[in-house]
C-alpha positions in Angstrom: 12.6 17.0 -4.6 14.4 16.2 -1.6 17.5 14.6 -2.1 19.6 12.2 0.6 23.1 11.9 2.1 24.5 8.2 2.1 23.6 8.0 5.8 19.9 9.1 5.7 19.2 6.6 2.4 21.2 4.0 4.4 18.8 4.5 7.0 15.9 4.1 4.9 17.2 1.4 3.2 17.2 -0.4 6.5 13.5 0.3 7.2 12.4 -1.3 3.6 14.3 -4.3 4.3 12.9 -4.4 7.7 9.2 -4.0 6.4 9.8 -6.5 3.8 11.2 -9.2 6.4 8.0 -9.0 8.4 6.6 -12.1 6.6 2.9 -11.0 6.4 2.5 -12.0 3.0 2.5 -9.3 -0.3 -0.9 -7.4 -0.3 -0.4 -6.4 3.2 3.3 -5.2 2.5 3.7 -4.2 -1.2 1.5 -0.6 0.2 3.9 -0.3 3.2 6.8 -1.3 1.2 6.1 1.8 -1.4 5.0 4.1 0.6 8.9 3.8 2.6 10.2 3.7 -0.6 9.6 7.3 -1.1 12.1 8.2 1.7 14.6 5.8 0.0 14.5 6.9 -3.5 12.5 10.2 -3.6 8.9 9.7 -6.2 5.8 11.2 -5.7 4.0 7.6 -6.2 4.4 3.7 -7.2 3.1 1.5 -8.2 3.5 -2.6 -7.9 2.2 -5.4 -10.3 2.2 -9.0 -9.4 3.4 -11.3 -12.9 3.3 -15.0 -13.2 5.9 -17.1 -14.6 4.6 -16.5 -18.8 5.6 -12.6 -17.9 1.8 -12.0 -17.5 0.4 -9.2 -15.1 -2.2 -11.1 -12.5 -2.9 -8.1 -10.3 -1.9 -4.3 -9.5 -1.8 -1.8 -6.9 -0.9 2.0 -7.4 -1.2 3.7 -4.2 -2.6 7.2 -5.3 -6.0 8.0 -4.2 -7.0 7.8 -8.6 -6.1 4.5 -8.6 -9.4 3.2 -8.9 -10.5 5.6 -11.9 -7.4 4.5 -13.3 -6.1 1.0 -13.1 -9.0 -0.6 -14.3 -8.9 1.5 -17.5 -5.1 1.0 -18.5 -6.1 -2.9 -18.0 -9.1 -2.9 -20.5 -7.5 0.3 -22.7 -3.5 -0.6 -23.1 -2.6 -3.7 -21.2 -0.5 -5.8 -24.0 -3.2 -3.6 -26.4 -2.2 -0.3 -28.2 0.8 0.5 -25.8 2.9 -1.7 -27.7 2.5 1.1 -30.2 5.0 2.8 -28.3 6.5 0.3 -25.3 8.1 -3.1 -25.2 5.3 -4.2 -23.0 5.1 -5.8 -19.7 6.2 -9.5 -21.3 9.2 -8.2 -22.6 10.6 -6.2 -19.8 9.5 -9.2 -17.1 11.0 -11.8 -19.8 14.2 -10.0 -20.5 15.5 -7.4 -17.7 17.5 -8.0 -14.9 18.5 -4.2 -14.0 16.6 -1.6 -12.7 15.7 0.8 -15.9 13.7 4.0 -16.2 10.7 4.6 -19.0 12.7 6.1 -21.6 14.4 2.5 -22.1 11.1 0.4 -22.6 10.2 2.9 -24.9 10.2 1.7 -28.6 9.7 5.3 -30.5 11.1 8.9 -29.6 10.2 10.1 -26.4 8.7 13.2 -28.0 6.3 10.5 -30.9 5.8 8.6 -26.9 4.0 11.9 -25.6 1.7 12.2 -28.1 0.3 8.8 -28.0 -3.1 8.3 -25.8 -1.1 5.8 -23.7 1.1 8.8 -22.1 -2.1 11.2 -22.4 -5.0 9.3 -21.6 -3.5 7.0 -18.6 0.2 8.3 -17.7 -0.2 12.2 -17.6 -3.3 11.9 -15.3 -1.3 10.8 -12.9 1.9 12.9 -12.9 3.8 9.9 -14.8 6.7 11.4 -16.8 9.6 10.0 -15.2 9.5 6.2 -14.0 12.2 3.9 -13.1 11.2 0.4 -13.4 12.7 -3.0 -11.0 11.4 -6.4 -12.1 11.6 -8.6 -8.7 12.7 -12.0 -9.4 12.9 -15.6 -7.1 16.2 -16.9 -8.9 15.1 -17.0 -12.8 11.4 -16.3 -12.5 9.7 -13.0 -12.0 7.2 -11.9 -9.4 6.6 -8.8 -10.5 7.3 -5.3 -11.1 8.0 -2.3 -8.8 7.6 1.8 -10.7 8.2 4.7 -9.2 6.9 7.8 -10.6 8.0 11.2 -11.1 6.2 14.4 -12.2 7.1 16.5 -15.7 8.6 19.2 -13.1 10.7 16.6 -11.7 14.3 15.5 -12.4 14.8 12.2 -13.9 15.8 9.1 -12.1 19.1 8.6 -11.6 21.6 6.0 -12.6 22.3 6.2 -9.3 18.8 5.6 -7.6 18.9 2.8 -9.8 21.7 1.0 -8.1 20.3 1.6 -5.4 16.5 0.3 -5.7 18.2 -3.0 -7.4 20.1 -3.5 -3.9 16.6 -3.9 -2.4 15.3 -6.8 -4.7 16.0 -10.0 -3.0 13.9 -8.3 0.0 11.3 -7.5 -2.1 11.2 -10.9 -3.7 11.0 -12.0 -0.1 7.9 -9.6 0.8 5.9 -11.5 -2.1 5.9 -14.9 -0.3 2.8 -16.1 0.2 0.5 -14.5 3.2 -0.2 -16.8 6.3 -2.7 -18.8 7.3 -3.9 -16.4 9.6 -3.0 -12.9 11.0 -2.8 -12.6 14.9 -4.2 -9.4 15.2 -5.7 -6.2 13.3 -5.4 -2.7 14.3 -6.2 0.3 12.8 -4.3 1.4 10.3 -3.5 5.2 9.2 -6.1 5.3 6.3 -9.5 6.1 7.0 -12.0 7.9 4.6 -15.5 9.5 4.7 -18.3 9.0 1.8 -21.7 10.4 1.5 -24.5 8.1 0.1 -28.6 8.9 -0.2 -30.7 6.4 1.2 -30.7 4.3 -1.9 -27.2 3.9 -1.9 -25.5 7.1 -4.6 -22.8 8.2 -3.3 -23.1 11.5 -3.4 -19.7 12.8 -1.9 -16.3 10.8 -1.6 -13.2 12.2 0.0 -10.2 10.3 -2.0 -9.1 7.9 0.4 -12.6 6.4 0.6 -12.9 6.0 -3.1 -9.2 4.0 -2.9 -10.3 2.0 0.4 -13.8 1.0 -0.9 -12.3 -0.1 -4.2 -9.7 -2.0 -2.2 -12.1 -3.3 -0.2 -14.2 -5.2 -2.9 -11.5 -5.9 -5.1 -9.3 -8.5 -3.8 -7.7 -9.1 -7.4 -7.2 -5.3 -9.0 -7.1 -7.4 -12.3 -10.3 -9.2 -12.2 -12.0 -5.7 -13.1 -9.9 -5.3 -16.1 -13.1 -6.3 -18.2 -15.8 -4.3 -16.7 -15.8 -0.5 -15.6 -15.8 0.3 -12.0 -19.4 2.0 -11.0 -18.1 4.8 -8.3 -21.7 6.3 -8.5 -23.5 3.7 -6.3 -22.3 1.9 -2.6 -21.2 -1.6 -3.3 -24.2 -4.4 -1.8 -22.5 -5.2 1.3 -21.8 -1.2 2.5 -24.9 -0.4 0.7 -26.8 -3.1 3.7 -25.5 -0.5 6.0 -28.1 2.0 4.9 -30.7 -0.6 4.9 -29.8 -1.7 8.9 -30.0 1.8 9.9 -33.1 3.0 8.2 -34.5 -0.4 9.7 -33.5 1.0 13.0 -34.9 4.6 12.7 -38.2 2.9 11.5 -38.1 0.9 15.2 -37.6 -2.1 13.4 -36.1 -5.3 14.6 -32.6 -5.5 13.5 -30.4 -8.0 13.6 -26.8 -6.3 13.5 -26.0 -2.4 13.5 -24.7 -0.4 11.1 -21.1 -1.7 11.0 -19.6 -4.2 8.6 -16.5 -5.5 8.8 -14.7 -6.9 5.1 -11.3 -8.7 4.7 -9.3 -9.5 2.0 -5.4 -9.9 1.0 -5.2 -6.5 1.4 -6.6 -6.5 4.9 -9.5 -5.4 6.9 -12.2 -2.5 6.2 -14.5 -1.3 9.5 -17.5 0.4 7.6 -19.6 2.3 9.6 -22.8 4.3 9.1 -24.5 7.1 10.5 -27.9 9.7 9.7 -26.9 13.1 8.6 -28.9 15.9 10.1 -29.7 19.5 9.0 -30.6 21.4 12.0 -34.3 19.6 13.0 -34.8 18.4 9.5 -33.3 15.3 8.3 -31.3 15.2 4.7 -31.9 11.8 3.8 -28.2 11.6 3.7 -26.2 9.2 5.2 -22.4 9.5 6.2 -20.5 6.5 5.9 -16.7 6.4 7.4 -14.1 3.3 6.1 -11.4 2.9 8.0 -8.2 0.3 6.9 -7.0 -2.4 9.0 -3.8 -4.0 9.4 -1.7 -6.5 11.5 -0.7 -5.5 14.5 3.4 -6.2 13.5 3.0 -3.6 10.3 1.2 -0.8 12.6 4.0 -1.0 15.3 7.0 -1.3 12.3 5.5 1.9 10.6 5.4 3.9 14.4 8.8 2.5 14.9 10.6 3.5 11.9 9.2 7.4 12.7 11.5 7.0 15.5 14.9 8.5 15.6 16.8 4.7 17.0 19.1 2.4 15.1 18.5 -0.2 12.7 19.5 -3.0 15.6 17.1 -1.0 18.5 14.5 -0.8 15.8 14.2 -4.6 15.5 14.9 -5.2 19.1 12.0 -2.6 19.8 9.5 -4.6 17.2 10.5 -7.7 18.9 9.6 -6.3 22.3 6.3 -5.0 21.3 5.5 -8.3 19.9 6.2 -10.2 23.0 9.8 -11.9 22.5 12.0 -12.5 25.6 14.9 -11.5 25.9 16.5 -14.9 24.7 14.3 -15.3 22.0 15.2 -11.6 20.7 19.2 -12.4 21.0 18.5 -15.5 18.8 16.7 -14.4 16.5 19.4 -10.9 15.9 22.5 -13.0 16.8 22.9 -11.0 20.1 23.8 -11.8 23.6 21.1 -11.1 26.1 22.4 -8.6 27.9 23.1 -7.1 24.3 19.4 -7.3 23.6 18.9 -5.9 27.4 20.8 -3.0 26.5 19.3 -1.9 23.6 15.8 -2.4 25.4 16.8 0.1 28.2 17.7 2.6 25.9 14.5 2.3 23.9 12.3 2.5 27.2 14.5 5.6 27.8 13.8 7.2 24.4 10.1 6.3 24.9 9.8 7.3 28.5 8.1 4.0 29.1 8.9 1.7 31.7 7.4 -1.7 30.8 6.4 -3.5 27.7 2.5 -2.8 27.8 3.6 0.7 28.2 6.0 0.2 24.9 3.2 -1.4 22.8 0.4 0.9 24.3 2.7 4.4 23.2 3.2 2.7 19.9 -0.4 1.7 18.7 -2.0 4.8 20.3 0.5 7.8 18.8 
């Protein structure tokens, strides 16, 4: 696992507390949030789970592609259930800790009597989970949840270290959890985008991974509220699954109202959906191929382009502010610059970019 120098986690630091300023509300940033993370304090996933103010978990998001198969059943399976065989349970730790702590802590047996328990076998060994390290985010006395980052068997443990450092993030992940706004000025596509194969009556035949996670996200808008029910991944959910319906109508000549594109939002943004016949040579299959693609706000898809960039923390935001359509003045303000400061900064970015104007700016960010 790679490991960082005190300037490069500095660095990424400064991109998670940039992401989590953005003030887009906590579905749209929690999966932004963790996936920078990972260049902060090395894991191979996390996971995030929203807590009221009793120390009870209200919703969840784990951003491996088996998080669908997966969430649901630690919910109905362990959930305040049989892993309090062997764990403190999610009450206790939101209740009580204040520190960032790994698994071992939580643990209320030997690690070796933990390991042989279905909780680590049936829901934490499918997914890699050996190591995890553990940050309840708080807003003064009350919790908001719990961040977990996750480390393989063939991995070294987390480090008291890391720990200090993921606790110096938590009052900017407390402020990432405020509520969403109103309304979000503009979607773009995101980076995720899947493929999934259904027949004509809706089995999906075929599912690359990140279509499985997006069309679970997609009709899920509270991960929790399918903690009493099994997911069904073997048939298109009825919304996607009128898709099939509109084109068939269409290669039948029928009138049809809309084409074979749906467009879903929820608090974890917006899903294009669209449809298309797949062929064999002259002979129809009876398949259809359905692509998903995610959809975010326009200020999350130019941060994530911007933080790829090699700039400063101070030309970063100046750059974000640019693309977003700040003047000058209003960028100084807001950063506690003079103008010509923010001016300055602006030429070199242009420079860096080889852009010359701000359309050009936004343009080379949404489109690379």
């Amino acid at each position: 696992m790679r490991e960082y120098g005190n300037r490069a986690r500095k660095e990424a630091e400064a991109k998670v507390q940039q992401l989590c300023s953005l003030g887009l509300g906590s579905k749209l940033l929690i999966p932004a949030v963790l996936d920078q993370l990972h260049e902060f304090v090395p894991s191979h996933s996390s996971t995030f789970l929203w807590a009221d103010n009793a120390g009870n978990i209200v919703d969840a998001y784990n951003e491996t592609p088996d998080a669908p198969m997966f969430l649901p059943y630690y919910l109905h399976e362990f959930y305040n259930r049989s892993e309090l065989d062997v764990f403190m349970g999610w009450r206790a730790i939101l209740q009580q800790q204040k520190n960032a702590i790994d698994l071992d802590e939580c643990m209320t047996v030997e690690r070796s009597r933990f390991q042989k328990h279905r909780f680590y076998n049936e829901y934490l060994s499918p997914l890699d989970i050996h190591w995890q390290m553990h940050l309840v985010v708080r807003d003064g006395p009350d919790s908001r949840g719990v961040v977990m980052l996750h480390r393989g068997r063939r991995e070294k443990p987390f480090s008291p270290v890391e720990a200090r450092c993921l606790e110096r993030l938590s009052a900017f992940l407390a402020y990432a959890l405020e509520e969403a706004p109103d309304s979000v000025e503009e979607w773009v596509d995101g980076e995720a985008e899947g493929l999934l194969v259904a027949d004509r009556q809706g089995r999906i035949v075929w599912q690359s991974p990140a279509a499985r996670h997006l069309l679970f996200l997609a009709n899920h808008d509270r991960v929790a509220s399918s903690r009493h029910r099994a997911v069904d991944s073997s048939r298109l959910p009825r919304k996607v699954k009128s898709l099939c319906d509109r084109l068939e109508a269409v290669q039948a000549q029928k009138r049809v109202e809309e084409p074979p594109v749906l467009c879903m939002q929820n608090a974890w943004g917006r899903f294009r959906f669209a449809a298309s016949r797949l062929e064999d040579g002259a002979d129809s299959t009876g398949l259809i191929g359905i692509t998903v693609r995610h959809q975010e706000p326009k200020a999350l898809r130019l941060m994530r382009r911007i933080n790829q960039l090699r700039m400063t923390p101070r030309q970063r935001q100046v750059c974000l502010l640019m693309a977003r359509g700040e003047s000058y003045a209003e960028i100084a303000d807001q950063m506690g610059i003079t103008e010509n400061t923010a001016i300055s900064h602006s030429r070199a970015i242009y420079d860096h970019l080889d852009v010359h104007n701000r359309q050009e700016l936004a343009s080379c960010l949404l489109n690379s």
